[in-house]
N, C-alpha and C positions, 0 to 999 in steps of 0.2 A: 586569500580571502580575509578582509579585514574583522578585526573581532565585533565594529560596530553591526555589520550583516550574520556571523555567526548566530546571535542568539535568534535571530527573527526565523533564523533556517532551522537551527535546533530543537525550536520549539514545532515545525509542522513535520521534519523528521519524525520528532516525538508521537507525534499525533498520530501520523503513517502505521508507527512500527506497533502503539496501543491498538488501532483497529484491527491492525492483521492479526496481531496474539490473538484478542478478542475473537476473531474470524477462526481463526485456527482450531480455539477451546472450542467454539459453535463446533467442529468437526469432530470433538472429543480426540484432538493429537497428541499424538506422544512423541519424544525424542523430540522435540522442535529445534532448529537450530537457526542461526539468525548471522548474514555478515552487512557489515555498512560500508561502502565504502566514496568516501569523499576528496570528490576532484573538485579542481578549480572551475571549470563548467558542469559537470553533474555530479549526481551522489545515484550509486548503486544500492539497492537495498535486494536481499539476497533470501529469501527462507527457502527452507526445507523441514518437512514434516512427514513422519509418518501416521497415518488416520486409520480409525479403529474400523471404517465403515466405507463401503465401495462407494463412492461419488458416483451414480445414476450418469448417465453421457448428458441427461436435458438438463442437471443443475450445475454439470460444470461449462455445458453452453452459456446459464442465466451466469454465474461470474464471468468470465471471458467477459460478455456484455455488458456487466455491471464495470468492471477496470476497466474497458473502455470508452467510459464515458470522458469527454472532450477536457482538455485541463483548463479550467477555468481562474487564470489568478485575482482577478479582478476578486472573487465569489470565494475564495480559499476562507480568510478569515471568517467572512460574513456567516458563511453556513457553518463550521465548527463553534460558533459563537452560537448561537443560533440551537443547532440539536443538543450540544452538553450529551449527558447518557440514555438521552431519550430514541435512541435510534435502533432497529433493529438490524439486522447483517447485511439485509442487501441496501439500506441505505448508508453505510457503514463504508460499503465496498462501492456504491456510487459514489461517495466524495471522495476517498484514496485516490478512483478515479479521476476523479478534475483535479486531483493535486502530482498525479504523475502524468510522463509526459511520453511512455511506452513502457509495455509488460511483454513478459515471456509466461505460459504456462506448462508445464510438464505432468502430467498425472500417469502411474504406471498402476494399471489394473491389477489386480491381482498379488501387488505387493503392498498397494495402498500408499506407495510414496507420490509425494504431494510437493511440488518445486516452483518457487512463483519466483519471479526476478524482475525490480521494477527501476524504470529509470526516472529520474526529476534534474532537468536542466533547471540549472541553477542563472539563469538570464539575469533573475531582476538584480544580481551583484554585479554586474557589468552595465546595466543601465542607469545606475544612482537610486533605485527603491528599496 
């Protein structure tokens, strides 16, 4: 990866990993834990949490649906520019959404652990953007 495309990736990593804390605190978590990890074609991003409070099955349906909102690169910059900290959790976790490019969710009832695992194909450093 050359260092001219590092910072531009850096910086929506950065974004990614700010929204999810944010998303996390909204759950009141503790022990959070956080791995990145970056390839030549994608970057892994990794949390684990445990949450003070049993996730309801119909709001962890409405996340699932919110990260899978379609990845939008064209829109990435435009709407981070655009909301700043004016956004509440689930528009928060709609743009995460268009900036990733598949999730995993895990939630274990009862123990209140909380596993998200997200992938972002790193294309536009192979096409020249």
């Amino acid at each position: 990866m050359s260092r001219r495309n590092t910072a531009h990736v850096d910086h929506r990593l950065i974004s990614i990993v700010d929204e999810m804390l944010t998303f996390f605190y909204s759950l009141r978590a503790e022990d959070i834990k956080m791995e990145i990890g970056i390839e030549d074609t994608h970057t892994d991003l990794t949390f684990r949490a445990r949450i003070k409070a049993p996730i309801e099955p119909k709001r962890l349906a409405k996340i699932k649906k919110l990260l899978a909102s379609p990845r939008a690169h064209e829109m990435e910059e435009y709407y981070w520019g655009l909301t700043g900290n004016d956004m509440t959790p689930s528009t928060e976790l709609s743009l995460v959404g268009m900036m990733i490019d598949d999730f995993e969710i895990e939630y274990q009832e009862g123990t209140e652990d909380f596993f998200i695992r997200m992938r972002r194909d790193n294309i536009h450093l192979h096409n020249g953007k």
